[in-house]
C-alpha positions as CSV (number, residue, x, y, z in Angstrom):
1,X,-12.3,11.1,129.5
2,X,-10.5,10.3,125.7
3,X,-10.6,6.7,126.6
4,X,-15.0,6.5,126.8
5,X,-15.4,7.3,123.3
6,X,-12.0,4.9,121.9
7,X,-14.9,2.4,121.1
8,X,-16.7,5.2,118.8
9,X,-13.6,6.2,117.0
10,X,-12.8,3.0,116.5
11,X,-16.1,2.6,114.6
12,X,-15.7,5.6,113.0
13,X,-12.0,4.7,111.6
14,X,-13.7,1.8,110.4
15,X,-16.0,3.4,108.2
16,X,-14.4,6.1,106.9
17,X,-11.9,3.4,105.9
18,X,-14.3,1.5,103.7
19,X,-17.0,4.4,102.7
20,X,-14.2,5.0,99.8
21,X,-15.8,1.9,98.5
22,X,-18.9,2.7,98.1
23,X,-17.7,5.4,95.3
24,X,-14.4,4.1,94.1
25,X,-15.0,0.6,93.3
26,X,-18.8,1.0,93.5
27,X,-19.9,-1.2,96.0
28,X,-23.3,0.8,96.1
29,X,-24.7,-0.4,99.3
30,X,-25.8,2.8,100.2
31,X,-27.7,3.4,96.5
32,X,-29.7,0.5,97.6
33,X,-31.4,1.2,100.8
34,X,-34.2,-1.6,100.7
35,X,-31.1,-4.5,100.2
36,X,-29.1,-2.8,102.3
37,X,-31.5,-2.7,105.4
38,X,-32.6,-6.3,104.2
39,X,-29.3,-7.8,105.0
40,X,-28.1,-5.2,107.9
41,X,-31.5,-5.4,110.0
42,X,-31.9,-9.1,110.8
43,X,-28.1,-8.9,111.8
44,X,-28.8,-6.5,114.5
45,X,-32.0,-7.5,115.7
46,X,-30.5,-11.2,116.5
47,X,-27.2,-9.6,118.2
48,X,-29.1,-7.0,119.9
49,X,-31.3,-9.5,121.4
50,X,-28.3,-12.0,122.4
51,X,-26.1,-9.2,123.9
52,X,-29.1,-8.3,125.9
53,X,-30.1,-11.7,127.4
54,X,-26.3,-12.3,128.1
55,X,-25.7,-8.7,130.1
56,X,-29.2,-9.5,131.9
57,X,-27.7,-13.1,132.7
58,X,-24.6,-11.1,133.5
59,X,-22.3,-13.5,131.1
60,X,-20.5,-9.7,130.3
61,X,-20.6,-6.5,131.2
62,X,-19.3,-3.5,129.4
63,X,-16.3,-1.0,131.5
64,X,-18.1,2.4,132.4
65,X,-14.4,3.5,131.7
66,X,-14.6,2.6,128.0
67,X,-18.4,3.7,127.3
68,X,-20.1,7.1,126.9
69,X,-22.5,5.8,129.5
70,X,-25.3,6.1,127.0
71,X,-27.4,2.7,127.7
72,X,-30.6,2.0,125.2
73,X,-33.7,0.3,126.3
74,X,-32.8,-3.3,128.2
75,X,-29.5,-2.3,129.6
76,X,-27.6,-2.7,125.8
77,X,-24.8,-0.2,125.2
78,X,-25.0,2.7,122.4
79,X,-21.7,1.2,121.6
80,X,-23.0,-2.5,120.7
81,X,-25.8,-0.9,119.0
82,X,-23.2,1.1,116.1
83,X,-20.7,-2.3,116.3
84,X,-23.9,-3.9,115.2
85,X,-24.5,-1.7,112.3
86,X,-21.0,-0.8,111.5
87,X,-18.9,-3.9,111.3
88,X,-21.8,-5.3,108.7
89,X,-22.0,-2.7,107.0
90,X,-18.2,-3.2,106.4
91,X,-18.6,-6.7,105.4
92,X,-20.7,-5.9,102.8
93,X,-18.9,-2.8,101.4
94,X,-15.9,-5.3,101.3
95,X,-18.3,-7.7,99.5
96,X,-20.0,-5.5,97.3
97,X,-15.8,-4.0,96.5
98,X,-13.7,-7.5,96.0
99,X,-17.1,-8.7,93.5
100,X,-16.7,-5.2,91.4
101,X,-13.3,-5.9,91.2
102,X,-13.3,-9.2,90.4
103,X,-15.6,-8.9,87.7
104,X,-12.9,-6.2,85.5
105,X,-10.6,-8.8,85.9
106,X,-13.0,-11.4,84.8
107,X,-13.9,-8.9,81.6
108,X,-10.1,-7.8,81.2
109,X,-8.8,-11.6,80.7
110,X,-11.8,-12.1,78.6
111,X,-10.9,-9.2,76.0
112,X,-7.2,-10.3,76.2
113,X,-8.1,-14.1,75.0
114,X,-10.2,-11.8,72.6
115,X,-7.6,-9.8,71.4
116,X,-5.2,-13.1,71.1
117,X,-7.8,-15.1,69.3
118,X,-8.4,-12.3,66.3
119,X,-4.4,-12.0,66.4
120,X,-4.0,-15.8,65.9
121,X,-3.1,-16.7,69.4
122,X,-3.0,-19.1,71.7
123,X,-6.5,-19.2,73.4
């Protein structure tokens, strides 16, 4: 019974990994709704739409043993449908985080050449 929802934890492990951040290195996807459903929507539409064609071509298939058996309209997997949402959704929090970050560093060598130039530094 455990092992049908392994697929939901998993995407649950994955964003309570990177919701931290959202508030500690302020990625702020979810402050920005509109941008965030601009880049996230077109994402799941066009992978919602290939999974579909390829389980209706039967290219894949997805174990009964490892889904809840929930299935959405054309045959597609609850599962498939949060994969779509999470795994982007992590991407850009990871995005959104390394950019933050990299702009302190950015700002903190610019003080420092700063602070060297008004000492008589070395630029």
């Amino acid at each position: 019974m455990a092992d049908r929802y392994q697929y939901l934890v998993l995407m649950a492990a994955c964003v309570l990994i990177t919701l931290p951040l959202e508030f500690v290195l302020r990625a702020r996807i979810y402050r920005r709704p509109r941008r965030y459903l601009a880049a996230l929507l077109p994402v799941v539409v066009i992978f919602c739409v290939w999974d579909v064609v390829a389980i209706a071509r039967e290219h894949w298939w997805y174990s009964p043993a490892y889904t809840t058996g929930v299935v959405l309209p054309a045959g597609l997997p609850l599962e498939e449908l949060v994969f779509f949402v999470v795994i982007p959704t992590c991407g850009l929090l990871t995005y959104e985080a390394v950019g933050t970050v990299l702009g302190w560093v950015r700002d903190w060598r610019g003080r420092a050449r700063q602070g060297r130039a008004r000492a008589g530094g070395a630029p």
